[in-house]
C-alpha positions as CSV (number, residue, x, y, z in Angstrom):
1,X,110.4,67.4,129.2
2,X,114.0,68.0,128.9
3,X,115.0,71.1,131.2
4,X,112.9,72.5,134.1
5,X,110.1,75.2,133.0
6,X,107.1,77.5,134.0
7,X,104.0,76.7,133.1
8,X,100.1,76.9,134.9
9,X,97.8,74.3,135.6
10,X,95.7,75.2,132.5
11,X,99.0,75.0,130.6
12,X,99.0,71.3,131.7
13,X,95.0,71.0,130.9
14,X,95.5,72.7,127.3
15,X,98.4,70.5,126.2
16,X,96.7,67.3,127.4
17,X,98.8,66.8,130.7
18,X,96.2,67.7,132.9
19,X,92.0,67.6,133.1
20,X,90.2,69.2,135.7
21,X,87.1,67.8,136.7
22,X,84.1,69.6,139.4
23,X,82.5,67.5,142.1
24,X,78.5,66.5,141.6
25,X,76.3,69.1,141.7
26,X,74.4,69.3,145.2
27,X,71.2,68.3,143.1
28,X,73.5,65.1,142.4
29,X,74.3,64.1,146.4
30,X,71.7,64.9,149.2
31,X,72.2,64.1,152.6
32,X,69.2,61.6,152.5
33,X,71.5,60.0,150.0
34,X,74.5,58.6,152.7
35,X,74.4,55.5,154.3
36,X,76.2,53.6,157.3
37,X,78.0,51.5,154.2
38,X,78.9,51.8,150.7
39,X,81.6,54.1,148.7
40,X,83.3,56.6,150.7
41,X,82.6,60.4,149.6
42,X,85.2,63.1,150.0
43,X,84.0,66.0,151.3
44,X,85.6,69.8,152.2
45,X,86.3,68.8,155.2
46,X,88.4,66.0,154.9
47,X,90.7,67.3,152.5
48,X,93.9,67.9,154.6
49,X,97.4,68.2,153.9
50,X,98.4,65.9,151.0
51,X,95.8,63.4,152.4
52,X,92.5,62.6,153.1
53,X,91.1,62.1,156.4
54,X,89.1,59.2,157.2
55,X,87.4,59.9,160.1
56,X,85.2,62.4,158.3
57,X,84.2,60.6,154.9
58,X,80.7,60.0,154.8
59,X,79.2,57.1,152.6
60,X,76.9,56.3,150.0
61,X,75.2,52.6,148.5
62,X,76.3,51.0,145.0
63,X,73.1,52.1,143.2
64,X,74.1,56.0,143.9
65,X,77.8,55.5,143.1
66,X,77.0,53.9,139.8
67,X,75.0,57.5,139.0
68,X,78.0,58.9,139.8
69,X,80.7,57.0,138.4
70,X,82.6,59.9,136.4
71,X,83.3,61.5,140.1
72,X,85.0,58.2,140.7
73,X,88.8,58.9,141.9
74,X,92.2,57.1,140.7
75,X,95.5,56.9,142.6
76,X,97.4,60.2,142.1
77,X,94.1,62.4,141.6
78,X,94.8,65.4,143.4
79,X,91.8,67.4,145.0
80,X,91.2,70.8,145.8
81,X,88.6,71.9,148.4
82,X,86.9,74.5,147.0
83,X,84.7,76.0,150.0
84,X,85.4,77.9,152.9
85,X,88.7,78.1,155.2
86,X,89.6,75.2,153.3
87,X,89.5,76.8,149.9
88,X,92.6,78.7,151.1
89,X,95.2,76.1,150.3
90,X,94.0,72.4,151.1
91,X,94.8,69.8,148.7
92,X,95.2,65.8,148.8
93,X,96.7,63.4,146.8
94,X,94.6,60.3,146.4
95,X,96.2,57.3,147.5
96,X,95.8,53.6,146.1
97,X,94.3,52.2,149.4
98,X,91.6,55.6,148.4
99,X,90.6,53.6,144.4
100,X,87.4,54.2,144.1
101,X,86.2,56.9,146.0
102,X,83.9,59.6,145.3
103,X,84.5,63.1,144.6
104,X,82.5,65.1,146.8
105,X,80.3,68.4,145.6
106,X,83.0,70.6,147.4
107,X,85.7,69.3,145.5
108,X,87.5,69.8,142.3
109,X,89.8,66.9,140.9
110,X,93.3,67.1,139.0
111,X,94.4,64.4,137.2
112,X,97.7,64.5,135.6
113,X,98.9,62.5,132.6
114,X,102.5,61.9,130.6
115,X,105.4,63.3,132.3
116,X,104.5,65.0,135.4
117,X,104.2,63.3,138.8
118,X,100.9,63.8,140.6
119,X,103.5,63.2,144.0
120,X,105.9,65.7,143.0
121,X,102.9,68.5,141.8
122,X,100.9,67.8,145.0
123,X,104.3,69.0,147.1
124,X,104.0,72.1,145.3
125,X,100.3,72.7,145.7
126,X,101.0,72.0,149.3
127,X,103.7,74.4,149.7
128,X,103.4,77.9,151.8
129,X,104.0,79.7,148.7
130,X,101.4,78.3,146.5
131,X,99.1,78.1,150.1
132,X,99.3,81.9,149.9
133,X,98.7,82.2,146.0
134,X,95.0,80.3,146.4
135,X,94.4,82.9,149.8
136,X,95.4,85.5,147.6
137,X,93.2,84.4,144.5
138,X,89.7,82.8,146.2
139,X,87.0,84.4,145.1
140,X,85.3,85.6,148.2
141,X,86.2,87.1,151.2
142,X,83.6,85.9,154.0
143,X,83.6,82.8,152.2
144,X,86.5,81.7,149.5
145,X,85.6,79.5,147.0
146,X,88.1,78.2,144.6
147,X,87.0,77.4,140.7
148,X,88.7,75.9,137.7
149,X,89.4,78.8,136.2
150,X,91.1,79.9,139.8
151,X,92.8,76.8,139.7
152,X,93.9,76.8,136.2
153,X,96.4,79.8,136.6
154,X,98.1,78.5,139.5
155,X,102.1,78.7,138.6
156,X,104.0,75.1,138.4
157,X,107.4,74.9,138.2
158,X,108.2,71.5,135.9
159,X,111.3,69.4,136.6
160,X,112.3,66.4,134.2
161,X,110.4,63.7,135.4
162,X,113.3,61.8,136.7
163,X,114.0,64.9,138.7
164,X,110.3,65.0,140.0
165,X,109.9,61.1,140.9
166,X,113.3,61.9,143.2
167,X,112.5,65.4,144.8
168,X,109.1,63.7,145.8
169,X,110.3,60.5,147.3
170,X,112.9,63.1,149.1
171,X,109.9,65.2,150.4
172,X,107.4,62.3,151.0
173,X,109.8,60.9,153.4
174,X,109.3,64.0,155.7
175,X,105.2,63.2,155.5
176,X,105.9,59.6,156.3
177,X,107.7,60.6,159.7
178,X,104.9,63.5,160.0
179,X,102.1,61.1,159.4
180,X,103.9,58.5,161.8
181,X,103.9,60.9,164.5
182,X,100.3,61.7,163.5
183,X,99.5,58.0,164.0
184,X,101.4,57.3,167.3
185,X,99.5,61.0,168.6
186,X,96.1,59.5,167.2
187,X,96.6,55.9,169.0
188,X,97.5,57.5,172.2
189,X,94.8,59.5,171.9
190,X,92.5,56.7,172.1
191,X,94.1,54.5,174.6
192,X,93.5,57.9,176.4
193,X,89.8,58.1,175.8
194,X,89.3,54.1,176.0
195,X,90.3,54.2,179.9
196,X,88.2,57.1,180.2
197,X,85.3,55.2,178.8
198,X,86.0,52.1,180.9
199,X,86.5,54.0,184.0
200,X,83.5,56.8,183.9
201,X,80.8,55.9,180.7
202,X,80.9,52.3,181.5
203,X,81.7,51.4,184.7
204,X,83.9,48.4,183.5
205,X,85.8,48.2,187.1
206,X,82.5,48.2,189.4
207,X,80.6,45.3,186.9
208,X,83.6,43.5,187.5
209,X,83.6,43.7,191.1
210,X,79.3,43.1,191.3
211,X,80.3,39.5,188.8
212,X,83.0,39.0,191.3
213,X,85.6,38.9,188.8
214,X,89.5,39.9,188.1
215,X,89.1,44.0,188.0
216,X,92.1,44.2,185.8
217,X,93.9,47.3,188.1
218,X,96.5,48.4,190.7
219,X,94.8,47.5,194.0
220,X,95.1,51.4,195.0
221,X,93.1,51.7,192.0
222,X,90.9,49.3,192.3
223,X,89.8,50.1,195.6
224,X,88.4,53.5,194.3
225,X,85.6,52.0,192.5
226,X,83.0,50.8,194.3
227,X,81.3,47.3,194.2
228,X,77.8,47.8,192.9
229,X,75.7,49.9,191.0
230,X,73.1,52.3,191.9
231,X,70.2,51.4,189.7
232,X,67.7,54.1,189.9
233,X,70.1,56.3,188.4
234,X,72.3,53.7,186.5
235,X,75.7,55.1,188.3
236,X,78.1,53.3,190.4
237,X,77.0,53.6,193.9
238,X,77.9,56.8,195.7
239,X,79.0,58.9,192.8
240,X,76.8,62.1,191.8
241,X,74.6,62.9,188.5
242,X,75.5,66.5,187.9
243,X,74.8,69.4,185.5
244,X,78.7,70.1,183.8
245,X,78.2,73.9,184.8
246,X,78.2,72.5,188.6
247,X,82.2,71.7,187.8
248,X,83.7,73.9,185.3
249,X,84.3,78.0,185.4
250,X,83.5,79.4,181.8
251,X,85.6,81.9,180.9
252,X,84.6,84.5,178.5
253,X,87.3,87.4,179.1
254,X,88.1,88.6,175.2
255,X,91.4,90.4,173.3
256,X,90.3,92.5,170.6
257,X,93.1,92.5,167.6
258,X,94.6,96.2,168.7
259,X,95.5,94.9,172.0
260,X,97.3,91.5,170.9
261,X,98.4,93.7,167.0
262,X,102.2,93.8,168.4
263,X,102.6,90.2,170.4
264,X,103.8,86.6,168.9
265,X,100.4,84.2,170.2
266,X,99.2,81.0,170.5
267,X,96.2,81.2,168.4
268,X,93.8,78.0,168.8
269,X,91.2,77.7,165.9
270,X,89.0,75.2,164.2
271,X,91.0,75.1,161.3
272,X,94.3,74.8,163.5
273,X,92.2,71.9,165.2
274,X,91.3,70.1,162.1
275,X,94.5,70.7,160.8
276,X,96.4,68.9,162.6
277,X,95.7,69.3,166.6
278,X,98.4,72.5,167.2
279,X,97.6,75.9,167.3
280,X,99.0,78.3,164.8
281,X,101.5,80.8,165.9
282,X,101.0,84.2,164.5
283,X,101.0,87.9,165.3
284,X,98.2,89.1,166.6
285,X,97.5,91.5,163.6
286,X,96.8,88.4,161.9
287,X,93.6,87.9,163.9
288,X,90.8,89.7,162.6
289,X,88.3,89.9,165.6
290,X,88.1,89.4,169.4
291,X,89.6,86.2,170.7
292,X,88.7,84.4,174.0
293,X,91.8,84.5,176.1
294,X,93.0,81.3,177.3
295,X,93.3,80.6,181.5
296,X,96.1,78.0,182.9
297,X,94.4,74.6,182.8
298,X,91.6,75.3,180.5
299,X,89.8,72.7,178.4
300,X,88.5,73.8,175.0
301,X,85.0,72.7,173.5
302,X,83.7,73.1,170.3
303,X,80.2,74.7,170.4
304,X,80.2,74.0,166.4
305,X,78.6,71.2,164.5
306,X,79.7,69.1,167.5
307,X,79.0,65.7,165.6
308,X,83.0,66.8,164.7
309,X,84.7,65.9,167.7
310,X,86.6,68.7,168.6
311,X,87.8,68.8,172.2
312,X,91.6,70.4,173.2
313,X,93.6,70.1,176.3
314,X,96.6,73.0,175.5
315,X,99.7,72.9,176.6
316,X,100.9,74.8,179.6
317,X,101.7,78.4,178.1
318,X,105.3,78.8,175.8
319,X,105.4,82.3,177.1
320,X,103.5,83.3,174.7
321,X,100.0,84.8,175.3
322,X,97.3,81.9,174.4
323,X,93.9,82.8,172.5
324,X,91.1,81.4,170.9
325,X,88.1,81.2,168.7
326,X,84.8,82.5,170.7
327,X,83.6,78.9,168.8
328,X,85.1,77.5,171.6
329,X,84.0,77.0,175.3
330,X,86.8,77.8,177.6
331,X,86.2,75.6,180.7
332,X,88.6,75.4,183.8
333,X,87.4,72.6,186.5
334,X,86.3,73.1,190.0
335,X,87.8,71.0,192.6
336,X,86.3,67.7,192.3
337,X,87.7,66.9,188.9
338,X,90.3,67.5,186.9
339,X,91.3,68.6,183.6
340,X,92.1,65.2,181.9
341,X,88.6,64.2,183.3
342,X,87.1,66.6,181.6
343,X,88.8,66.3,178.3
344,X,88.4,63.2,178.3
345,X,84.4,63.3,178.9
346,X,84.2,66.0,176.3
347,X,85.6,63.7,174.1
348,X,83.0,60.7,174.7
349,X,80.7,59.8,172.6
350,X,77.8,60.1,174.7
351,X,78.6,63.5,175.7
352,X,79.1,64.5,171.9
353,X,75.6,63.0,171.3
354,X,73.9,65.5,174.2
355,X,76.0,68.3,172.6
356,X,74.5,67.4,168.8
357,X,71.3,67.0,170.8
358,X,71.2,70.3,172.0
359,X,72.2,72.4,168.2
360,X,70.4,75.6,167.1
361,X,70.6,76.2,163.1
362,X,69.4,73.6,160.6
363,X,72.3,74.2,158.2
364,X,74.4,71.1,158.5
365,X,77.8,73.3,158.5
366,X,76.6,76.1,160.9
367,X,74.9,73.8,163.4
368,X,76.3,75.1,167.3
369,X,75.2,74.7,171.0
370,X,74.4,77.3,173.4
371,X,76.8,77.6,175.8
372,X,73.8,77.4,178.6
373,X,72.6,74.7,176.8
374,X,75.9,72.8,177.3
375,X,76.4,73.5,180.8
376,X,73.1,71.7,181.6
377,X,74.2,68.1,180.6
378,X,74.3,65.9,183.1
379,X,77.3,63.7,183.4
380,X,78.6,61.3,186.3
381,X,80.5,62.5,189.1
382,X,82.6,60.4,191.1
383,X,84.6,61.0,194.4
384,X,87.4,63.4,193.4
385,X,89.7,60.5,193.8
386,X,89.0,58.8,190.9
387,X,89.5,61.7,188.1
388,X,93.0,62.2,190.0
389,X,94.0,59.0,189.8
390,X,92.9,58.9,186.1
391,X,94.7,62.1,185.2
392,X,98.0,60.1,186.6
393,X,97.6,57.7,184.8
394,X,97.1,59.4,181.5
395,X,98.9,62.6,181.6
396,X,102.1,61.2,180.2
397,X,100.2,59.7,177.1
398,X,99.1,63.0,176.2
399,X,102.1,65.1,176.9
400,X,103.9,62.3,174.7
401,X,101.2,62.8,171.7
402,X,101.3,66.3,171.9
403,X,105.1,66.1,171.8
404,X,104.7,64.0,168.4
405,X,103.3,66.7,166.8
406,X,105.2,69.3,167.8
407,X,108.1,67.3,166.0
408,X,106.1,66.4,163.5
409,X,105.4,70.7,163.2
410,X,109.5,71.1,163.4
411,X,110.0,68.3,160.2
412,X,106.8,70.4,158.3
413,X,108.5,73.5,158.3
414,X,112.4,72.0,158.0
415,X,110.1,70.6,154.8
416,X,108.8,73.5,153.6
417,X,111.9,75.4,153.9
418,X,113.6,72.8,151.4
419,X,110.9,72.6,148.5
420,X,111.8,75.9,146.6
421,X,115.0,74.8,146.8
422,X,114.8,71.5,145.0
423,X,112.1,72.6,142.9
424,X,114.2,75.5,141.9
425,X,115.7,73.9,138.8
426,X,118.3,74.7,136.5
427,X,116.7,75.9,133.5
């Protein structure tokens, strides 16, 4: 390729460059068919940007990955989700730690050949302009779906390959630093939720103290928790079992589109959430239907298919108005605890297990909770000391994560900004 040109995907696919290949039919994978162990499947939902998320790959044994060994992916395969809010500009470029896996049924997979750079094209497919090209072209409007032929006349703009192997290793070392900041968020995160877990799901402290052991803590800490266990209820002595409706205020007040039309706001979806953790910034024409507006100090809880973790702790307020999907249960805390102690419970496992407990709908991706039905789990509730002393201790770790993704927001659009530019050409 000697100068840089125009051409589509399908260009690629008809001159042997490229070959475009659907995920298994759903006849092909069945739920009944995943397994604890085994190949990892990519589904929808964990194509992200550029990447594929781990936390959500499902798995299935040898014997079914044999059957479907043509959906098996290489390094540089690049995937398109095809369903859903995903359809509208998700894509992710297999890495070599990802050999092997499967294509999932909501997937299609591009694998390039020759002179073209599967790094360099998966920039461009991840880039606002082409983003807005696949919103603009999904078949679909309740629900976009994305197709070959779809795919096929997306517009690439072709660099010599020596000029595509540099502009990517220019870009990719934005997505390092973003991905870095992604990881440092993510183990913050969970040295966040693992104190929470010691502290309040398993009473680490308190066994220590009834073995007559080291507790591990500050001895203003320390002294909090008490030194045995009450064992008709299976709590530490003197703390309270409590519906979660006792604590929190739900807040239901609504903005319809006409009265937010003119204002800049801090929009927080499920997309946004699965995204990347940060709520997108857009006018308020953008939003389509009433939002639930956002109180100081709320904590957000995702009534849908809560087997996805999705809990939030915003940010104070940018002086921007704050709103958010009616998916969400808006919760501020009453006076005994706090709103790190009840992020962090809405993130524990056992309290995401009484949510999935407690779903309405049998379809696997429209599974949700009753907000009543939430309110009514129980959880343990211990002298309002404790979840103050917790929220001390932790509020730093989370203002620091969030503050790693805001930069790593600032180097994604500094990012963006530059790719037409280098892509640009000269031909």
């Amino acid at each position: 390729m000697e100068s840089s040109v125009s051409c589509t995907i399908g260009d690629l696919c008809d001159s042997g460059l490229a070959d475009l290949q659907t995920g298994p039919f759903g006849s092909q994978l069945h739920a009944s068919d995943y397994s604890a162990e085994g190949v990892a499947v990519v589904p929808t939902e964990a194509i992200a940007e550029r990447r594929i998320d781990h936390c959500l790959l499902p798995r299935v044994g040898e014997a079914k990955a044999r059957e479907l060994r043509r959906h098996r992916l290489e390094p540089g395969d690049i995937l398109f989700a095809r369903r859903g809010a995903q359809a509208t500009g998700r894509v992710a470029l297999v890495r070599p730690t990802e050999d092997g896996f499967l294509c999932g049924t909501g997937a299609i997979r591009l694998r390039l050949h020759g002179d073209v750079s599967s790094d360099y094209v998966s920039h461009i497919l991840s880039s606002p302009a082409t983003r807005e090209w696949l919103r603009t072209h999904a078949i679909g409007a309740t629900m976009p779906n994305l197709n070959k032929a779809v795919i096929r006349s997306v517009p690439l703009r072709l660099l010599p390959l020596p000029e595509q192997q540099a502009v990517a290793r220019f870009l990719s070392a934005f997505d390092d630093k973003i991905e870095l900041n992604r990881r440092m968020s993510r183990t913050l995160e969970s040295i966040v939720r693992t104190i929470f877990k010691s502290w309040f799901v398993d009473f680490d402290p308190v066994r220590w103290k009834v073995e007559g052991g080291e507790v591990g803590l500050p001895p203003d800490i320390a002294d909090l928790f008490p030194k045995a266990l009450d064992i008709d209820v299976g709590i530490p002595l003197g703390w309270d079992l409590c519906e979660l409706g006792d604590v929190v205020t739900v807040h239901q007040q609504t903005a319809g589109p006409r009265e937010i039309e003119h204002e800049i706001v801090d929009y927080y979806s499920i997309p946004a959430f699965d995204k990347g953790r940060l709520p997108s910034i857009v006018t308020g024409s953008a939003i389509g239907s009433s939002k639930y507006v956002m109180p100081a100090g709320c904590v957000l809880i995702s009534r849908l298919n809560p087997r996805i973790p999705r809990a939030w702790l915003p940010r104070p307020a940018q002086g921007r108005r704050r709103v958010c999907s009616t998916e969400f249960l808006v919760l501020t805390t009453k006076e005994r605890v706090t709103p790190e102690f009840l992020y962090g419970l809405s993130c524990s496992d056992r309290f995401r297990d009484e949510l999935a407990s407690r779903v309405t709908g049998t379809s696997g991706s429209h599974q949700r909770v009753r907000s009543g039905d939430a309110l009514s789990i129980l959880v343990p509730l211990p002298p309002s000391s404790l979840p103050e002393a917790y929220s001390i201790r932790v509020a730093s770790l989370l203002d620091l994560g969030d503050c790693l993704l805001d930069t790593g927001r600032a180097l994604k659009s500094t990012r963006d900004a530059l790719l037409p530019h280098l892509v640009a050409g000269h031909g």
